[in-house]
Steps between C-alpha positions, in 0.01 A plus 500: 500500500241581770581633825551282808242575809635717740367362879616646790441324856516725796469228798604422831802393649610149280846564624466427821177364560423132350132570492533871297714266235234225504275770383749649259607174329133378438397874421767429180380183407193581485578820282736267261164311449299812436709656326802321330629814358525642802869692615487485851694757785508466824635713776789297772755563762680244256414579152756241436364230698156554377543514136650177484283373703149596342668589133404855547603805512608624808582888623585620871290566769554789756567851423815424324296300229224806457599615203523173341168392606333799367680465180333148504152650592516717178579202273248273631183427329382405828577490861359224720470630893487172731452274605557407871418735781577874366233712593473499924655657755519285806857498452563825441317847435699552189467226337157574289587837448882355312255273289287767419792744331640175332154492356479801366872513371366235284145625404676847402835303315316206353148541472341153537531405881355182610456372866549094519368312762576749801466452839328773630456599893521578766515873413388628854649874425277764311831597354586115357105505362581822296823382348303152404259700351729661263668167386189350428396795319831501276431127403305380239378197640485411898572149602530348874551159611269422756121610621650686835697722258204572294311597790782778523591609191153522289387759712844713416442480100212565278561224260406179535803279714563140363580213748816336381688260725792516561780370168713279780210221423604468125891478611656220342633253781808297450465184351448222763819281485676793526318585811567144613835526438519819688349403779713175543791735475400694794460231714132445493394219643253325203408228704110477487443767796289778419699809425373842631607844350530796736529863350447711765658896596605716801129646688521880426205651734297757270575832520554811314861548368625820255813310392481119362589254759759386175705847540412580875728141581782587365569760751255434826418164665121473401325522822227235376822256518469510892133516508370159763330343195783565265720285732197275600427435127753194443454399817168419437481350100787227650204369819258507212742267300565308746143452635403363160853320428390285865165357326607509147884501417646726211862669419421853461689671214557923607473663208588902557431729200640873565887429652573877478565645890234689526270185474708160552243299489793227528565622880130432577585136354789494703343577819196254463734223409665523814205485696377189317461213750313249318470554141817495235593747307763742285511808328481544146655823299399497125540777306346371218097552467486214258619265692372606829133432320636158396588411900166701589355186285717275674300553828243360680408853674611850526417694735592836415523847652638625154268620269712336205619193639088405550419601130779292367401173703139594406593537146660123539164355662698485830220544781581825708442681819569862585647719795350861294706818611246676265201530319683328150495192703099456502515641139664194339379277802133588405597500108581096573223386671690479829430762720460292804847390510665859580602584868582878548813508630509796704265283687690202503777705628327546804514160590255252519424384175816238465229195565258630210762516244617172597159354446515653180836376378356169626151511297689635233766168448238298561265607238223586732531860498301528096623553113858600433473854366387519077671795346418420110219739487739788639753401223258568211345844708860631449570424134214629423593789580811493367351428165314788510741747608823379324293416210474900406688630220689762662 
């Protein structure tokens, strides 16, 4: 009887954040398609969660689930790196250097190391450009998901880097009456009036941090959190809403992502909400990627300042504009044909932009503002290169 494929998936984190499991759960379809004979692990706060979830394996994360994770690196016949945004450090200096020795671990233990669809950048530090160095030159192939993280990452590797977007687009949504259903359940007003998604997260000004902003909350206030724009931030998204909602009425539909403390991107929600004059709205929380695509298609607009809530509308043919905290933004943005619709928010934060990004919700619902984004070329880029990867006899 011949072997199964062993395929490890090292990955961001799909326990708490709904756009690291978008990634994961399309990263598995798309393997299942490559390669049907595929065994699957993947590492989880909640192994048990996760294998029923995805039908996969599932082993711990953290220190406590080392051993069981490098037992899992020597068995594979492959270990995919990504995707989502791994390799930067404008969160923290440690991060790249962490993804680095989980690259090698892997080169050393299982031989064939592949990177899939990675963001890459910003990597400011001389010290994060050395440790990206070394992953990329543990891996066999180099993928990334977007031009901007090209730009950063071809010049760390002497082989050739593939541009791979991101596996969220080839997610499977939930079917549409159940999204229908859903929705009616939650009190959504169906009633002909354009329906606006909202994704957006707390303003964290840039700047250079040793410990990850994920670890550092869980013992000190971040000081970003009382930073003028941080506070300003809602403040400002509700008189854009309600600027447009006054010319063209909608319900707007806050969908927060990342729920975990150190982000609650459902606070932000909160606090716009309550400043809403004009325009209707409510607040959203779906765990499930699947069917937060489906109500992504459900929607007339997002506009987005989540990375994964705007690739999951995209991916639906949903017309989108963006608030960019980063370069990834741009990336995908440019990747879509629709770079003119992105606002930088640290910018916006500042104040004075509310009655452009009105105008552009307004252009936007009423079809004047050009094509809905067209990601069908993007889908076949990334099986592609699944075929040829997977497709390898081990």
């Amino acid at each position: 009887m011949k072997e199964p494929f062993h395929l490890l998936v090292i990955a961001g984190d799909a326990d708490g954040n709904l756009g690291d499991r978008a990634i994961l759960f399309g990263l598995c379809r798309l393997i299942r398609e490559s390669r049907p004979d595929a065994r699957i692990t993947v590492v989880s706060a909640d192994p048990g969660r996760m294998a029923r979830d995805l039908g996969v394996e599932a082993i711990p994360k953290g220190p406590g689930g080392l051993p069981a994770q490098l037992r899992a690196m020597a068995k594979a016949d492959l270990v995919l790196c990504g995707g989502g945004g791994l390799f930067q450090d404008d969160d923290s200096l440690v991060k790249m250097p962490y993804w680095a020795l989980r690259v090698l671990a892997a080169r050393l233990l299982a031989g064939r190391v592949v990177g899939f669809a990675l963001g890459v950048g910003p990597l400011e530090a001389r010290s994060s450009r050395l440790a990206a160095r070394l992953a990329f030159a543990c891996m066999e192939r180099v993928s990334v998901r977007d031009r901007e993280a090209l730009a950063v990452a071809q010049p760390l590797s002497r082989k050739p880097v593939d541009l791979v977007p991101d596996t969220a687009l080839l997610l499977e949504p939930a079917p549409p009456a159940a999204v229908e259903a859903w929705l009616r359940g939650q009190g959504v007003p169906l009633d002909g009036r354009p329906l606006v998604g909202v994704a957006v997260r707390r303003w964290f000004p840039p700047r250079r941090r040793l410990v990850p902003n994920q670890i550092s909350a869980r013992f000190v206030k971040p000081k970003e959190a009382d930073a003028p724009e941080a506070a300003r931030l809602p403040r400002l998204i509700a008189r854009a809403l309600d600027a447009a909602a006054a010319r063209r009425p909608f319900h707007a539909l806050f969908l927060p992502t990342y729920l975990l403390p150190h982000e609650a991107d459902d606070r932000v929600a909160e606090a716009a909400l309550a400043e809403m004059r004009v325009a209707t709205g409510q607040i959203l929380r779906l765990g499930d990627p699947a069917l937060y695509k489906g109500v992504a298609g459900r929607l007339d607009l997002l506009v987005g300042g989540r990375m994964h809530p705007t690739i999951l509308a995209a991916g639906m043919g949903t017309p989108v504009i963006g608030l960019a905290y980063n370069m990834k933004f741009k990336g995908f943005f440019d990747l879509i044909g629709q770079g003119e619709r992105l606002f930088d928010v640290a910018g916006f934060a500042r104040g004075g932009q509310e009655e452009a990004l009105a105008e552009r919700i307004v252009a936007a619902l009423d079809g004047t503002a050009g094509n809905a984004p067209d990601t069908g070329a993007l889908d076949g880029r990334i099986r592609g290169f699944a075929r040829d990867v997977l497709g390898r006899a081990a």
